[in-house]
One Martini backbone bead per residue (centre of mass of N, CA, C, O) as a GRO file, in nm:
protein
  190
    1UNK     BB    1   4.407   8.043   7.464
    2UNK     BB    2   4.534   8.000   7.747
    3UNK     BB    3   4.410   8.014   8.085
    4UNK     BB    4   4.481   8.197   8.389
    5UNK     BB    5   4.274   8.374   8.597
    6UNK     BB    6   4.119   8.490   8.317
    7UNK     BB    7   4.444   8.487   8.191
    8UNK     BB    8   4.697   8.462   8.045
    9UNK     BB    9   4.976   8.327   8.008
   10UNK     BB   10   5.149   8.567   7.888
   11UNK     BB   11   5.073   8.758   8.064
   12UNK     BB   12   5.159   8.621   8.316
   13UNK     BB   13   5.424   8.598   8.277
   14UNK     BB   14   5.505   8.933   8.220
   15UNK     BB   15   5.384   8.990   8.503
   16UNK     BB   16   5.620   8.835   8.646
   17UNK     BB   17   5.857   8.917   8.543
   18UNK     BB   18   5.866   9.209   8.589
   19UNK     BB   19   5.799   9.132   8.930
   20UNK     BB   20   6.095   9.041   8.949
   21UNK     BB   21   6.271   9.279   8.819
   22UNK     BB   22   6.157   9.490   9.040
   23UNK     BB   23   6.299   9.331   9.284
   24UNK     BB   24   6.572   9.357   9.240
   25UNK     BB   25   6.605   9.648   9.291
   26UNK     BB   26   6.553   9.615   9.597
   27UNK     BB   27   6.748   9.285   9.572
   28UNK     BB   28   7.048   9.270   9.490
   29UNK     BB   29   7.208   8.973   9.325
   30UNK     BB   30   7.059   8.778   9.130
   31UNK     BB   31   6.748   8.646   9.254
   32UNK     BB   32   6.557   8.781   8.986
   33UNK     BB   33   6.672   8.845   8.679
   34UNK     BB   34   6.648   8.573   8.549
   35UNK     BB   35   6.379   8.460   8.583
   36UNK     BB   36   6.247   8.750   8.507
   37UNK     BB   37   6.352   8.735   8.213
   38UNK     BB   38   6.231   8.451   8.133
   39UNK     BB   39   5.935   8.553   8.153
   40UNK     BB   40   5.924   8.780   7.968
   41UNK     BB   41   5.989   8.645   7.750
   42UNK     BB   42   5.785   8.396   7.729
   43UNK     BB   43   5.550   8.631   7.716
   44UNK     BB   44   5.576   8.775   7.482
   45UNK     BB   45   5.631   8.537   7.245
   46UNK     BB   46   5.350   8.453   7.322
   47UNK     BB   47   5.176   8.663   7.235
   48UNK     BB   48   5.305   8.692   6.915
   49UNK     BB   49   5.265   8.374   6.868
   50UNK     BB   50   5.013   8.232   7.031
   51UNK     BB   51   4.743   8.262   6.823
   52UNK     BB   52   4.921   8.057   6.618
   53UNK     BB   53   4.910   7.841   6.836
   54UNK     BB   54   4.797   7.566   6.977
   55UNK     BB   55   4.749   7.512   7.276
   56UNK     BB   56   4.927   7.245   7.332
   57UNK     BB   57   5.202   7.407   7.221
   58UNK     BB   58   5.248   7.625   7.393
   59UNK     BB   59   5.338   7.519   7.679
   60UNK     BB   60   5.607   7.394   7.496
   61UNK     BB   61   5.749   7.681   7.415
   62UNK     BB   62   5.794   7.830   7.676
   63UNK     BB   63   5.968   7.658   7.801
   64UNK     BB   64   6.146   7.677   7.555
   65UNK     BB   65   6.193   8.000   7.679
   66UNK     BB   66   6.264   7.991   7.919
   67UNK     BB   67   6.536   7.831   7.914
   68UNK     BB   68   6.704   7.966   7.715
   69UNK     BB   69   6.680   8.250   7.838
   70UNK     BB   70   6.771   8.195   8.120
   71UNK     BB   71   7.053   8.083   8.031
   72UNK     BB   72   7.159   8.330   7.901
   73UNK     BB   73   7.122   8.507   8.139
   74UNK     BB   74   7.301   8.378   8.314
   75UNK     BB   75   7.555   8.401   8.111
   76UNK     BB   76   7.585   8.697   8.121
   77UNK     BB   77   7.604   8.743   8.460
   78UNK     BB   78   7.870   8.547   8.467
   79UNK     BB   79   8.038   8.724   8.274
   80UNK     BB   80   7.998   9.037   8.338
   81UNK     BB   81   7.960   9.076   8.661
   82UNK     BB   82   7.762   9.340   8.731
   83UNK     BB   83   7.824   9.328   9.076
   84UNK     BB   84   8.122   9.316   9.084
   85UNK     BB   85   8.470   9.182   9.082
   86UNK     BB   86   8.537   8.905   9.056
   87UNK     BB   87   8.504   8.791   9.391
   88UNK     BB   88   8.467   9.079   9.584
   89UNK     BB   89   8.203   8.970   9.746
   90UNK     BB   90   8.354   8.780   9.873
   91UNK     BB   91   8.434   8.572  10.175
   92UNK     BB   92   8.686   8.602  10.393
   93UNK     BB   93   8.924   8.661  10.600
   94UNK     BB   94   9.122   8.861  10.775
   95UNK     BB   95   9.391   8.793  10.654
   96UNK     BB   96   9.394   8.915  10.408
   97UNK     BB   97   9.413   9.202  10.451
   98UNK     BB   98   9.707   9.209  10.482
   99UNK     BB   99   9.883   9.448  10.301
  100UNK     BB  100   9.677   9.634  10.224
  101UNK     BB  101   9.536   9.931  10.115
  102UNK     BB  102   9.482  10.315  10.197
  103UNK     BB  103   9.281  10.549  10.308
  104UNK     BB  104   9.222  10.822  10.514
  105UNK     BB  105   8.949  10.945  10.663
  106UNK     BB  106   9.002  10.901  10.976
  107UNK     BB  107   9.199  10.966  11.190
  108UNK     BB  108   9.456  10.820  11.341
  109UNK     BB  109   9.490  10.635  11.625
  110UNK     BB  110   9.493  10.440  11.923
  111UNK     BB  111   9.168  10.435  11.930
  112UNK     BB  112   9.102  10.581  11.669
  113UNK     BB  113   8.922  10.556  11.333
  114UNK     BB  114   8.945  10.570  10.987
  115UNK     BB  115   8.906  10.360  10.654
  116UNK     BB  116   8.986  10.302  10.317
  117UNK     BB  117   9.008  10.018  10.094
  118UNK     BB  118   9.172   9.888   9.850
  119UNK     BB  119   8.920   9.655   9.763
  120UNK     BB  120   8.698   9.631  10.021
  121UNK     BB  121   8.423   9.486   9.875
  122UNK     BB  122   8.150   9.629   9.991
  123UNK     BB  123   8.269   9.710  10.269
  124UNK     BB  124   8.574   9.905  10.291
  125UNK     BB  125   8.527  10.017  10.556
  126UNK     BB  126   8.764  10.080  10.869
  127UNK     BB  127   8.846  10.052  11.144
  128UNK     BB  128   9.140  10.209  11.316
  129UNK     BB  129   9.470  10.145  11.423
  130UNK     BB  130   9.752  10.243  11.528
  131UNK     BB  131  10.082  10.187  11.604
  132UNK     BB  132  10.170  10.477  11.649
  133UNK     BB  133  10.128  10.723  11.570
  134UNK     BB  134   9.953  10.992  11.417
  135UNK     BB  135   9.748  10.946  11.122
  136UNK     BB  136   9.657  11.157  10.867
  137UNK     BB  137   9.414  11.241  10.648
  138UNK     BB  138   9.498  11.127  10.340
  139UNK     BB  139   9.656  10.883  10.417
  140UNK     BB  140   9.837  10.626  10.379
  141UNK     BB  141   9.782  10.256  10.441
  142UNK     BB  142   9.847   9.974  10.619
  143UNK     BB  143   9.802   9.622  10.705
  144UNK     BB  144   9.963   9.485  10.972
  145UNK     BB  145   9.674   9.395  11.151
  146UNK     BB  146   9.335   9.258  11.117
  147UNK     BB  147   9.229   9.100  11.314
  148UNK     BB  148   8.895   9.001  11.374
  149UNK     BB  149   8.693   9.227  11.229
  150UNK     BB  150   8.680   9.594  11.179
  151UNK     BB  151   8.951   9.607  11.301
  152UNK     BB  152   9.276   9.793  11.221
  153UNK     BB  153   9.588   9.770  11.205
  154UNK     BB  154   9.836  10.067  11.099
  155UNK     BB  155  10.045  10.186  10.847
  156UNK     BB  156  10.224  10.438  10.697
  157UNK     BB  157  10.379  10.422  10.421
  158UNK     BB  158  10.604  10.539  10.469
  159UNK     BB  159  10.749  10.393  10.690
  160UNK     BB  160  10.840  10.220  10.441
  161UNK     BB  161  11.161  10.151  10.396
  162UNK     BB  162  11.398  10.036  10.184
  163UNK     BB  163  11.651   9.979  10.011
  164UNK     BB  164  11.524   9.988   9.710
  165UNK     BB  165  11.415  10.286   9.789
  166UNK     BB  166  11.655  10.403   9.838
  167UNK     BB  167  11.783  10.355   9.546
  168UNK     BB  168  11.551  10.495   9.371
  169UNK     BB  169  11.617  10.767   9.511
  170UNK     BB  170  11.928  10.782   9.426
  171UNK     BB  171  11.874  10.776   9.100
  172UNK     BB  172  11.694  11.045   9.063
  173UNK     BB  173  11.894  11.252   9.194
  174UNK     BB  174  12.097  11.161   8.952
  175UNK     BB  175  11.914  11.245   8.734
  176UNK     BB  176  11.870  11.536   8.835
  177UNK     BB  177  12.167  11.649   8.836
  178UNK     BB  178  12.164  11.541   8.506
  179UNK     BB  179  11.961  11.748   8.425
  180UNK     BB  180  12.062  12.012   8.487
  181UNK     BB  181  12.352  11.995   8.388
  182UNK     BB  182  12.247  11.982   8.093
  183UNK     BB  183  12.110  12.224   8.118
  184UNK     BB  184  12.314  12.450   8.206
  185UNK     BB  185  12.463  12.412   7.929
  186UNK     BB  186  12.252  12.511   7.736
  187UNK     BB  187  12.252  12.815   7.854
  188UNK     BB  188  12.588  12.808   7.801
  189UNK     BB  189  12.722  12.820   7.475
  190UNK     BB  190  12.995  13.014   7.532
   0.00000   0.00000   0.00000
C-alpha cells in the first residue's frame, strides 16, 4: 500500500478528513465539512478496499471517491441547507429592514431600547428608537425607518389600524352579538 511519511494514505486521509470535520464544529458555515467528508470517505474506502488493490491502482480509486464523495456531500448540504434558512444568512441593505416585524426586548424610547425582528438573520436583534411614546417590553413593532445601521426606528403594531381593520373588527362584534343572542335563545326554551 502506498505510504506518505512513514503512514498510510488511506489512513493520512481519513486523519486529514477528521481534523477538517472538527475544524468545521469550531468555524460553522460549510468551510470545512465537504471536503473534510470527502477526505474521510475516500480514506476508509482505501483502509477497506486498499490492500486488495495494485498499489498504482489505490491513487486513481481515491481520487475517484473524493470526487463523488464531495459531490455528494456539496449537493446534500446545498439541498438541505443545515445552516439555516435558504438565503436568510444573505447580507442585504437596510431598506429591506422596512415593514419587518418583532417584539420588544428592551424598553424601547425615544433614545434607546432593543428589539428581536422576526426572521431577522443571523443576528436579529436591533437597537430601536420609538416614533413616538414609550412601546413596552414584549410589544409587537414594526420597523417604519431602517436608517442605515443596527438602530431602527419603530413603531407598535397596534397603532396601525385601516379601514380594513376596522371593519373585519366590525364583522367579529356582529358575530358576537349573534352568537350570544342565538345562546340566549336555546337557554331559553320555554
Amino acid at each position: 500500500m502506498a505510504e506518505l511519511f512513514g503512514y498510510s494514505v488511506p489512513f493520512l486521509l481519513v486523519l486529514i478528513g477528521a481534523v477538517l470535520m472538527v475544524m468545521e464544529a469550531f468555524a460553522p458555515g460549510a468551510h470545512f465539512i465537504v471536503i473534510g467528508l470527502a477526505l474521510l470517505t475516500a480514506g476508509l474506502v482505501g483502509l477497506a478496499i486498499g490492500p486488495a488493490l495494485p498499489t498504482a491502482v489505490l491513487p486513481l480509486v481515491l481520487a475517484g471517491v473524493v470526487l463523488a464523495a464531495g459531490g455528494a456531500a456539496l449537493y446534500v448540504y446545498r439541498t438541505f441547507d443545515f445552516y439555516g434558512g435558504k438565503g436568510a444568512g444573505k447580507t442585504s441593505d437596510s431598506s429591506s429592514l422596512r415593514g419587518k416585524t418583532g417584539r420588544v426586548t428592551q424598553r424601547v424610547t425615544k433614545d434607546d431600547g432593543e428589539i428581536k425582528l422576526d426572521s431577522g438573520g443571523f443576528n436579529p436583534y436591533y437597537q430601536a428608537r420609538a416614533m413616538g411614546g414609550e412601546i413596552p417590553e414584549g410589544e409587537e413593532v414594526m420597523v417604519v425607518d431602517p436608517g442605515g445601521g443596527n438602530v431602527v426606528t419603530v413603531e407598535s403594531v397596534s397603532t396601525f389600524e385601516d379601514d380594513i381593520d376596522r371593519e373585519l373588527a366590525a364583522d367579529r362584534l356582529q358575530q358576537d352579538r349573534e352568537s350570544d343572542r342565538d345562546a340566549d335563545g336555546e337557554r331559553d326554551p320555554a
